[in-house]
C-alpha positions in Angstrom: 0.0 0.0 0.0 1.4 3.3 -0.8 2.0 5.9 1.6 -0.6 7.8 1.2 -0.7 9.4 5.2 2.9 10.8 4.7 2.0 12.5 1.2 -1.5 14.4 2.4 0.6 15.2 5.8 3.4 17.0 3.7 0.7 18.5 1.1 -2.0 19.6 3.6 -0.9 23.7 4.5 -0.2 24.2 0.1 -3.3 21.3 -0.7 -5.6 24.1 -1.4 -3.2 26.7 -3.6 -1.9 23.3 -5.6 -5.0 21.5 -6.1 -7.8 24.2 -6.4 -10.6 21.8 -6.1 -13.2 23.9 -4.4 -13.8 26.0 -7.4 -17.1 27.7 -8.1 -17.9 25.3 -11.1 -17.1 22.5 -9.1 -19.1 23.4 -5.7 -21.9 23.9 -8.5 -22.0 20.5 -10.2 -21.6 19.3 -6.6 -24.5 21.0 -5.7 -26.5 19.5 -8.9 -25.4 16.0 -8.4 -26.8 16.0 -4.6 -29.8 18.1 -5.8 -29.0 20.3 -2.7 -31.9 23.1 -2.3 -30.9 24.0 0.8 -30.7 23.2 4.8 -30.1 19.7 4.4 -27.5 17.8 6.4 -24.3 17.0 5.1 -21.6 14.2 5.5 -18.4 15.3 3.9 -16.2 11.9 4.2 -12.7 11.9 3.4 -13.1 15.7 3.6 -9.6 16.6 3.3 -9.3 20.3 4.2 -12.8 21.4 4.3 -12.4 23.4 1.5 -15.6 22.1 -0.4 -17.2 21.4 2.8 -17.2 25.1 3.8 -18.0 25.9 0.2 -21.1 23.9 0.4 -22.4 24.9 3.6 -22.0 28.4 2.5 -23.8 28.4 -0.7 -26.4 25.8 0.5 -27.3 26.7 3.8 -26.1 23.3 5.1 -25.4 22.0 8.5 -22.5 20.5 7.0 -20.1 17.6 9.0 -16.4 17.0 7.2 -14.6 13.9 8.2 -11.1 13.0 7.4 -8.4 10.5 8.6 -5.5 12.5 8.4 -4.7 15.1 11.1 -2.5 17.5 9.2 -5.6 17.9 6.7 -8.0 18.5 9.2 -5.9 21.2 11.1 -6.3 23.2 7.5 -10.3 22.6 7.6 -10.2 24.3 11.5 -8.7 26.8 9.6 -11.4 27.3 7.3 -13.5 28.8 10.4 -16.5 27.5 8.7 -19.9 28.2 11.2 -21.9 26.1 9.5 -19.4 23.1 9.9 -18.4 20.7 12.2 -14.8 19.0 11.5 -14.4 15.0 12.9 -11.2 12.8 13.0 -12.4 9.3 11.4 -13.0 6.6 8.9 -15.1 5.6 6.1 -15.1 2.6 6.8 -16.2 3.1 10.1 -18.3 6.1 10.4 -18.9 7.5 13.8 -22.4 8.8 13.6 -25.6 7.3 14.0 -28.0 5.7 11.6 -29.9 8.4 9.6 -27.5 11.3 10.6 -27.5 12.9 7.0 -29.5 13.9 4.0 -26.5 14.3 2.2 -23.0 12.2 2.1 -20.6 13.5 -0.6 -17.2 11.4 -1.2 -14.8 13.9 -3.6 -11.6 12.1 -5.1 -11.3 9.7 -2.5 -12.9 6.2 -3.2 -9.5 5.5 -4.3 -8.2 5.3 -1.3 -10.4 3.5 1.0 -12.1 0.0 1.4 -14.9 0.5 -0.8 -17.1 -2.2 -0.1 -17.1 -1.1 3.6 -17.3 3.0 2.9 -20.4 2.1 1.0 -22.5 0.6 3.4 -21.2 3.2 5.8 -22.7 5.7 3.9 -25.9 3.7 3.4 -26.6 3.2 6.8 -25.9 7.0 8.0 -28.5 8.0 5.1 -31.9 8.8 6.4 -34.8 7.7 4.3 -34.8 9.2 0.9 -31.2 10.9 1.4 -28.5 10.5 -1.5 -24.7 9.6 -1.8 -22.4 11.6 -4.4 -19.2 9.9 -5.2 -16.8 12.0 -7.3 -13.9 10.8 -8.7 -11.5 11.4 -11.4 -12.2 9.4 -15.1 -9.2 6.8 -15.5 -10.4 6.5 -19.2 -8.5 10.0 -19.3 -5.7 9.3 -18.1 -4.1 9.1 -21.2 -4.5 12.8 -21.8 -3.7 14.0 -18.7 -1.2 17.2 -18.5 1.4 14.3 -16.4 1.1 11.7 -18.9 3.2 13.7 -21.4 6.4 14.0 -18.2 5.8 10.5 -16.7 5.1 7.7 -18.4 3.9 5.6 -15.9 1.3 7.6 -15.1 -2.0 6.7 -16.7 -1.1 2.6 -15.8 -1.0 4.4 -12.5 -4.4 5.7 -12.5 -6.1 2.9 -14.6 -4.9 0.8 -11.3 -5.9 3.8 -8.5 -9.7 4.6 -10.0 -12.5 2.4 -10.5 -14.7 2.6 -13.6 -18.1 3.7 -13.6 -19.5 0.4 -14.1 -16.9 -0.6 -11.1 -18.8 2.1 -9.3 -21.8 1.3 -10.1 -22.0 -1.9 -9.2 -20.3 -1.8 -5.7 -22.6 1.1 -5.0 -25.8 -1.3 -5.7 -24.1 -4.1 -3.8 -24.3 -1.9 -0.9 -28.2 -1.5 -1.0 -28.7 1.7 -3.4 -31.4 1.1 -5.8 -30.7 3.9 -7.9 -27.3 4.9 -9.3 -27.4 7.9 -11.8 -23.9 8.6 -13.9 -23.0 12.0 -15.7 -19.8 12.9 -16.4 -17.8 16.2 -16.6 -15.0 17.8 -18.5 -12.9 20.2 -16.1 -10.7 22.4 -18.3 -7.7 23.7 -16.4 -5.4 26.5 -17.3 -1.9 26.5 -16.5 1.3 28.7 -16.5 4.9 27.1 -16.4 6.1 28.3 -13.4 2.7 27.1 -11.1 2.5 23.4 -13.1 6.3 23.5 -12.3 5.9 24.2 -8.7 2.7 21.9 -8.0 5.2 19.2 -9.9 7.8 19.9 -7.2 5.7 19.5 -4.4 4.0 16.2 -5.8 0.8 17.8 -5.2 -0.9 14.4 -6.6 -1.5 11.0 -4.5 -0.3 10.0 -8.0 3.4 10.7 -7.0 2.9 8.4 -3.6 2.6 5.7 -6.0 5.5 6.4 -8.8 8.7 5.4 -8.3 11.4 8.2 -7.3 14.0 8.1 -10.4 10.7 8.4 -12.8 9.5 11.1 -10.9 13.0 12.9 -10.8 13.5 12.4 -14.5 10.6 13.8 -15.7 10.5 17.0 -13.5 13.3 17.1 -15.3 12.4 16.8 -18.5 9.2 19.1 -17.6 12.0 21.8 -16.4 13.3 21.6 -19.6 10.6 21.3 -22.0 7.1 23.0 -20.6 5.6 25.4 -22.6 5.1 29.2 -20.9 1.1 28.1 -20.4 -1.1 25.4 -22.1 -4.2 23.8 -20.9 -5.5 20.0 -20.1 -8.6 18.7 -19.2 -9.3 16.9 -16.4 -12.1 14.2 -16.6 -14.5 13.4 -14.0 -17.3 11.5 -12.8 -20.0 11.9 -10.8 -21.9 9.0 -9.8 -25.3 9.6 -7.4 -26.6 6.9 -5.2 -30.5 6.8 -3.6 
């Protein structure tokens, strides 16, 4: 298993600046997926720094709970001083709240990393009646075209291994007792200029990177040091898969 702790420990006080997850188009298609209209509860598992959780409370009105297992992420969702959120050390696969707790669980770019089978049916049984489950996750079918595929070439065998498919998804989420599953999928277009996708590639902003061994990783910053364009653009594929 890779060491995934020690990499979101190092990342955690730059996550936010590197990463830029919680963007307005993102909180939005969150906000879609979970048909949020406002005041519901909301789980937040594998939360990370609470950026998205604070961004969701704020634009929903939500009473808004954002768990995480790591504690150098969740010092950086304290920080968010979010009053509509409550911040909890733990574990999907062992939620710490009651049955029916939430109208609402979200899981962003993180069924990856956990026991899915056992996350699942967490989030199933802290559902009330008539509640929904939003997994998003990145599309390994675009890998391939990735902005890190052209500096290391490990890196879409990487991420075909990491990232279920939807029909993976799909099917673990109905094996834990959701009848529905709904599928839509998004195109994120990100913008970049050489000195920032330089400097997230020096701090291995991605789990990716936990994975990769160290002399691929140190050739191809390399090769990116040499060769990267002043700015380009990539587009980062993603799906979002909704469970009732």
């Amino acid at each position: 298993m890779p060491d995934y702790a020690s990499h979101f420990a190092a990342v955690a006080p730059r996550y936010d600046a590197l990463r830029e997850e919680a963007t307005d188009e993102v909180v939005g298609w969150i906000g879609e997926a979970l048909r949020l209209a406002g005041g519901e509860a909301l789980l937040d598992v594998g939360c990370g720094t609470g950026a998205t959780t604070a961004a969701l409370a704020r634009r929903f009105d939500l009473d808004a709970v954002g768990l995480d297992r790591s504690p150098e992420m969740l010092a950086a969702a304290v920080a968010q001083r979010c009053d509509r959120c409550r911040i909890v050390e733990g574990e999907a696969e062992r939620l710490p709240f009651a049955d029916g707790a939430f109208d609402r669980v979200l899981m962003q770019t993180m069924v990856h990393l956990v026991r899915r089978p056992a996350a699942f049916a967490q989030a199933r049984r802290v559902l009330r009646r008539g509640g929904a489950l939003t997994v998003l996750t990145v599309d390994p079918a675009g890998a391939e075209h990735f902005w890190l595929a052209s500096w290391f070439p490990s890196y879409p065998s990487i991420e075909h291994e990491r990232f279920p498919t939807a029909a993976t998804l799909s099917d673990e989420l109905r094996a834990a007792a959701f009848e529905a599953v709904d599928v839509a999928r998004r195109d994120r277009v990100l913008r970049f200029t050489r000195g920032r996708a330089l400097a997230m590639l020096r701090a291995r902003f991605a789990s990716s990177f936990a994975v990769m061994d160290d002399a691929e990783f140190h050739a191809g910053l390399a090769r990116a040091e040499r060769e990267m364009p002043d700015a380009f653009t990539s587009t980062l594929r993603l799906l979002f898969l909704t469970a009732s």
